[in-house]
N, C-alpha and C positions, 0 to 999 in steps of 0.2 A: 504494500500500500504506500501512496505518494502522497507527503502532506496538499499537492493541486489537488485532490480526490476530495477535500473539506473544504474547496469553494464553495461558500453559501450555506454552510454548519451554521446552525449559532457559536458554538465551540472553537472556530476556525479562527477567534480573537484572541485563545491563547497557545496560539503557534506563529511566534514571534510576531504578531500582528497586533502592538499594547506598547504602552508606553511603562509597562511594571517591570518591564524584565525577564516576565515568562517566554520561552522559547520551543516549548512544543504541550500540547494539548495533551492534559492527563490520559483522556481516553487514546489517543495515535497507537499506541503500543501495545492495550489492554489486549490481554489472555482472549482468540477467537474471534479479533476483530479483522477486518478483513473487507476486501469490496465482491458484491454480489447484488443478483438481480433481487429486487425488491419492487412492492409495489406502494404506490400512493394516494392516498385522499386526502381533499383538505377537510376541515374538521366540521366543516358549516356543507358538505356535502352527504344525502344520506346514507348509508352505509350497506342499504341491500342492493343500490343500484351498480352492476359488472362492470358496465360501461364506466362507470366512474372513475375507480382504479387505474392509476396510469404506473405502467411497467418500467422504471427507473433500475439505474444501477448505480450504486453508491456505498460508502462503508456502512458496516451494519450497525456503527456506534453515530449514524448521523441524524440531525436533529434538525428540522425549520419549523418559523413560526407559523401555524395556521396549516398545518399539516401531521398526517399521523402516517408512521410508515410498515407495514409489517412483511412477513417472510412471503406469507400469502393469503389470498384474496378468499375469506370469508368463504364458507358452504352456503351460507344464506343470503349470497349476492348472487341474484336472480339476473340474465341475460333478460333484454326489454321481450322476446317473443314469451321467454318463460313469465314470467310475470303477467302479459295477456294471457295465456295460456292458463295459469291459476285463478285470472280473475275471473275469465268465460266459465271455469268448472266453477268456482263459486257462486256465480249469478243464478250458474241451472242449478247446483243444489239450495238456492238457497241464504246462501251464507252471508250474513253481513247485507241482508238486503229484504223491506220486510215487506 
């Protein structure tokens, strides 16, 4: 992993990037960190929509504001046919519709 890989971390401000004197970001080196495909949402996005999800690669200890990042994309994030698809069965059974 290359400290460029933490452009745009929040954390990226202490890898010599500060007027303190810190010179590399506690997390850069931590046990299992590493760059891999990951995916993203931002936080104000709901979270069963597939589509949402954008497919990034990044280290696994990185951080932005307004965004939450994980290894992978939710079982319960429905693709838009799939979610037509459950709302038509639930109209015929019924469900949620009086």
């Amino acid at each position: 992993m290359k400290k460029s890989d933490c452009s745009g971390c929040e954390d990226n401000f202490y890898n010599g990037n500060n007027n303190l004197g810190v010179k590399e970001c506690f997390r850069f080196r931590g046990q299992g960190n590493r760059v891999k495909k990951r995916y993203r949402i931002d936080y104000n996005t709901p979270t069963n929509i597939r589509e949402a999800y954008q497919e990034v690669t990044c280290p696994t200890c990185y951080r932005k504001k307004g965004f939450a990042y994980m290894d992978k994309i939710p079982a319960y994030a429905l693709t838009k046919e799939q979610r037509e698809d459950k709302s038509r069965i639930e109209f015929i059974q019924g469900v949620n519709h009086p």
